[in-house]
C-alpha positions in Angstrom: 11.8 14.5 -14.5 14.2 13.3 -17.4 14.4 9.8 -15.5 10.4 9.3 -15.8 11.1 9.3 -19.7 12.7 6.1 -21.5 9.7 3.5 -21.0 10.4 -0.4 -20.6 8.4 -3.3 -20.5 9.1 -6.9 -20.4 7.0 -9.8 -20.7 7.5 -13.4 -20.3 5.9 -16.4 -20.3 5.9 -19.7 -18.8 7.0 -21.3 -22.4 10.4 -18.7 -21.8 9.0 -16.7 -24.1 10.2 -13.3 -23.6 9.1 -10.0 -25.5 10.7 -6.5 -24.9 9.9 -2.9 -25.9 12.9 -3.5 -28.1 11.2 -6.3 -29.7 7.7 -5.7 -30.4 5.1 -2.8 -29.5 2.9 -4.1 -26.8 -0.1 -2.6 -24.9 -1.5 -3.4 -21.8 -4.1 -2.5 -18.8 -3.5 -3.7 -15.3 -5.8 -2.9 -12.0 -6.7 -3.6 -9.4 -10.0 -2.6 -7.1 -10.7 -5.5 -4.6 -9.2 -6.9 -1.6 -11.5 -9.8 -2.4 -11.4 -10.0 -6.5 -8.3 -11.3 -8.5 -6.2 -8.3 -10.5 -6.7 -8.2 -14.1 -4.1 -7.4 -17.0 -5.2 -6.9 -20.7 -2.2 -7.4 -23.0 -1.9 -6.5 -26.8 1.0 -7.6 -28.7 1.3 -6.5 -32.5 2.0 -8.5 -35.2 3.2 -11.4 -33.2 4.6 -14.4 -35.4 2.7 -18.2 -35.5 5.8 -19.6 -33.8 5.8 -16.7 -30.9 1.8 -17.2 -30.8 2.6 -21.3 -29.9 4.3 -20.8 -27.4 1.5 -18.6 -25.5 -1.0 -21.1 -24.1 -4.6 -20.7 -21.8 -3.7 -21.1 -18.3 0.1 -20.9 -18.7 2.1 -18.0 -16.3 2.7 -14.5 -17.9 5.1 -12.1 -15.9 5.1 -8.4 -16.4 7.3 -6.5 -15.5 7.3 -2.5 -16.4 8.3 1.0 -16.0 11.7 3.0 -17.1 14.8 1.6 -18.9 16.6 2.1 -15.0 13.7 1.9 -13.1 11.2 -1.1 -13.4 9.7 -3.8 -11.9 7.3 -6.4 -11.7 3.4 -5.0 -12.2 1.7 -8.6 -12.9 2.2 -12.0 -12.4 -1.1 -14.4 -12.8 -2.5 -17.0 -14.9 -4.1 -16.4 -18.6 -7.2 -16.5 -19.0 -8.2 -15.8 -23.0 -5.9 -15.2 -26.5 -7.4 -14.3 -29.4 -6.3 -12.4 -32.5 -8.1 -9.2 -33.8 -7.4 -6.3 -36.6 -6.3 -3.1 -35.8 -5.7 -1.3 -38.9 -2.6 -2.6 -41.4 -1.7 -4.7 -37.9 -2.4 -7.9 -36.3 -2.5 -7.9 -32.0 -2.7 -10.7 -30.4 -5.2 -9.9 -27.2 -4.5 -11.8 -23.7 -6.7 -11.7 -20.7 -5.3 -12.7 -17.5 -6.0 -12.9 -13.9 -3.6 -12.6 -11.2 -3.7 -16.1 -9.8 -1.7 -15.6 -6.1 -4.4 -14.5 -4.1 -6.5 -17.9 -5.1 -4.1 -19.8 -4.8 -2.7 -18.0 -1.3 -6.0 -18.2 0.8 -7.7 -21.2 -1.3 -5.5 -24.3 -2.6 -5.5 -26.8 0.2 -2.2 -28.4 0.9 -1.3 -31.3 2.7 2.9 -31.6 3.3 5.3 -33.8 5.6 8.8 -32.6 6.7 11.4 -34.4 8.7 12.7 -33.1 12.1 15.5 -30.5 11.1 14.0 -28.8 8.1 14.6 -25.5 7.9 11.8 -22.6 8.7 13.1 -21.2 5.8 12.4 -24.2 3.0 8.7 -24.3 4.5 8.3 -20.9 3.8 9.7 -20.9 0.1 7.6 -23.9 -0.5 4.6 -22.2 0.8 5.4 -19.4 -1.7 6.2 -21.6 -4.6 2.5 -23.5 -4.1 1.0 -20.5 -4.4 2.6 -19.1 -7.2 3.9 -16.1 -5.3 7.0 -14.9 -6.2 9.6 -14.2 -3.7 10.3 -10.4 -2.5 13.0 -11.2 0.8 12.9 -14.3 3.1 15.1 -14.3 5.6 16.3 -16.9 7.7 15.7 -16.8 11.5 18.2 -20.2 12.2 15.1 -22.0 13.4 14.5 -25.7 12.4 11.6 -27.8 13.0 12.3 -29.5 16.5 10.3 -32.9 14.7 8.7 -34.6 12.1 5.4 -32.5 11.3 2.6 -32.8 9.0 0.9 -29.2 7.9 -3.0 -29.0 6.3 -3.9 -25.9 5.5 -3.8 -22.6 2.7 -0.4 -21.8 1.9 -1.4 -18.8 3.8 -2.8 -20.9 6.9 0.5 -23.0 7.1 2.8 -19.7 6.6 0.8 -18.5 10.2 1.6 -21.7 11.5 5.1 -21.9 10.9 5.3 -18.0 12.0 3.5 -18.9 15.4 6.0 -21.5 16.0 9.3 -19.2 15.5 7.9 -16.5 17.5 6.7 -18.7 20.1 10.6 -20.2 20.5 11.7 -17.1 20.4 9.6 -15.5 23.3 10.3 -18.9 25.2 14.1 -18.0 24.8 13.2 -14.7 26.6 11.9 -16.1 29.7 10.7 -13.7 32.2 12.0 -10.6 30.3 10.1 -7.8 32.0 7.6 -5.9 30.0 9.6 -2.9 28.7 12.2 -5.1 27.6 9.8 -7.1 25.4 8.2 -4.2 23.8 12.1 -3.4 22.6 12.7 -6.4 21.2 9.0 -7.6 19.4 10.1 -5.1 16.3 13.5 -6.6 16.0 13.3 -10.4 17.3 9.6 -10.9 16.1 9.0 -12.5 12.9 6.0 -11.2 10.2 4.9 -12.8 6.6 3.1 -11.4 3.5 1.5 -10.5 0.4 2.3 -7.3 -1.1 2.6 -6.8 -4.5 2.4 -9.7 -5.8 5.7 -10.7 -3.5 6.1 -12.8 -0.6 8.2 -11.8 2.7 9.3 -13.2 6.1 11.0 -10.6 7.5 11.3 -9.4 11.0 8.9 -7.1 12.1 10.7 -3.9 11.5 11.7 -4.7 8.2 11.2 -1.6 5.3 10.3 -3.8 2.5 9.2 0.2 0.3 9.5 3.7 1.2 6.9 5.8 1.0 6.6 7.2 -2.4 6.5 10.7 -3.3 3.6 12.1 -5.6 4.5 15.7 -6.5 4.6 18.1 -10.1 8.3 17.3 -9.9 7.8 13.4 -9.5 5.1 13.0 -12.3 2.1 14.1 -10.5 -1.2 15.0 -13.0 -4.6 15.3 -11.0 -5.5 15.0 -7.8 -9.8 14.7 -7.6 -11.4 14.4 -4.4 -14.2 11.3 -4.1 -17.1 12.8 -2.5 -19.5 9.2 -2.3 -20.0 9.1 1.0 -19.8 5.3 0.9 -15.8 5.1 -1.5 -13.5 3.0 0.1 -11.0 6.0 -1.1 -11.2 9.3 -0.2 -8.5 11.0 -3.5 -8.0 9.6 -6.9 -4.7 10.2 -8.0 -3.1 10.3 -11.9 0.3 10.5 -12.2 3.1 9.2 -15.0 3.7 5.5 -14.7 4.2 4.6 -11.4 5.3 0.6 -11.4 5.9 1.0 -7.5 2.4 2.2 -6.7 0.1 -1.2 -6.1 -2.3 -2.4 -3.5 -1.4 -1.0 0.2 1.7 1.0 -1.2 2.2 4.1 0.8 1.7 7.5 -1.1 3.5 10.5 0.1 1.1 13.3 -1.7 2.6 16.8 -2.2 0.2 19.1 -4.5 -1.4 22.1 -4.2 -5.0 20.8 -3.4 -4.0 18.6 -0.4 -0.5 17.1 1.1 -0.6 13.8 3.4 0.5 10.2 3.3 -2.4 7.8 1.8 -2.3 4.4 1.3 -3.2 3.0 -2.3 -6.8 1.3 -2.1 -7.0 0.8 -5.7 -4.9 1.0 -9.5 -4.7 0.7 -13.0 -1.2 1.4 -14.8 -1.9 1.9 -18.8 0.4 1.9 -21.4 -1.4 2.5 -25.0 -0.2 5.0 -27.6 1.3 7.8 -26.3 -0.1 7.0 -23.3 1.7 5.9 -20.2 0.6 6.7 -16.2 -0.9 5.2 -13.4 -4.6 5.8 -11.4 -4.8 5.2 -7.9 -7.4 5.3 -5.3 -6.2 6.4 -2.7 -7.3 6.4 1.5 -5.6 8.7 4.3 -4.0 7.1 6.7 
């Protein structure tokens, strides 16, 4: 497990400010436990300067990214919410409370946007993205343009199902009277899909891999495994295991211990790093 060791983290804000693990010593808490509620992040940074502290403003972006020196990624991206400063000890920390601000912004801001005849699938998509503060994971181009001038209302979300409706519409009228077996071949590979996950957008084809499953074992930093007996949990395992930046809502869990084995899909999380301490939480469901 010597590639687990060698943590990283990375913050930066929408000033440009940017803070390393090389830089300052920074704590944090982000999780996750709702389809319907925004994710949260909790960030401490020590003895921060006055001139680093202006240029960290309520409401402005903060990106985190975390995990190992050769193996991280991004963990949040949403809007803050609070700042304040507070003593801890012979050191200052500078407290941030933010809320991931893509799901909001994804299924609630209302856009209203013209295009000419001729724009690409492709732009309408980013743009969609961009709106909704959603950073991009993989969009891929399906050499579709709009055939004329169109007008689209809707979420971000509502005009991304729009657009995808009209690509996979032409591309079923290009097939014609292909007979059944022949179309259940092609919908993985011709058919177009779009979303969310982790805090990235896609439009992929159907039978795009955008993560593996990821493997939870002693070897791979696996802790506890603790069964949730409620009979009402929307999770059936919680899991702790070292920092696992990979692991977020809907990720796939391949689970090898000694109390169960299965794949699960994550439900739930909270990655900590404070102190010596540095691992992941996850709620996990059988799938």
């Amino acid at each position: 497990m010597s590639e687990l060791f060698g943590r990283y983290y990375e913050l930066t804000f929408q000033s440009g400010l940017q803070i390393t693990i090389d830089d300052l010593d920074v704590e944090f808490t982000v999780e996750n436990d709702s389809d319907n509620k925004a994710g949260q992040a909790e960030i401490s940074i020590f003895n921060l300067s006055d001139f680093s502290k202006s240029k960290i403003k309520k409401g402005d972006i903060v990106q985190l990214k975390a995990g190992y020196r050769d193996d991280y990624g991004l963990i949040f991206y949403g809007s803050i919410d609070k700042i304040w400063d507070e003593r801890d000890g012979a050191d200052i920390k500078t407290v941030i409370q933010a809320s991931d601000s893509t799901k909001k912004l994804w299924t609630q801001a209302y856009v209203v946007k013209k295009y000419p005849a001729g724009t690409s699938i492709t732009q309408v998509i980013k743009d969609m993205f961009s709106l909704a503060g959603v950073p991009i994971g993989k969009v891929d181009d399906p050499s579709i343009t709009l055939p004329k001038d169109m007008v689209f209302e809707g979420t971000p979300k509502q005009i991304v199902d729009d657009v995808l409706a009209l690509v996979n519409g032409q591309i079923a009228k290009q097939w014609g009277n292909l007979a059944l077996d022949g179309w259940m071949m092609r919908s993985a590979t011709s058919f177009w899909t779009a979303y969310v996950k982790n805090n990235m957008g896609y439009f992929v084809r159907r039978d795009f891999k955008d993560v593996e499953a990821i493997v939870l074992s002693s070897e791979t930093g696996l802790m506890e495994v603790t069964p949730e007996d409620s009979e009402d949990s929307k999770i059936d395992y919680r899991i702790r295991c070292l920092f696992c930046w990979k692991a977020g809502q809907d990720s796939i869990i391949k689970l090898e211990s000694m109390k169960v084995s299965g794949i699960f899909k994550v439900v739930k999380y909270k990655h900590v790093c404070r102190g010596d301490e540095y691992y992941s939480e996850l709620g996990v469901k059988a799938v």
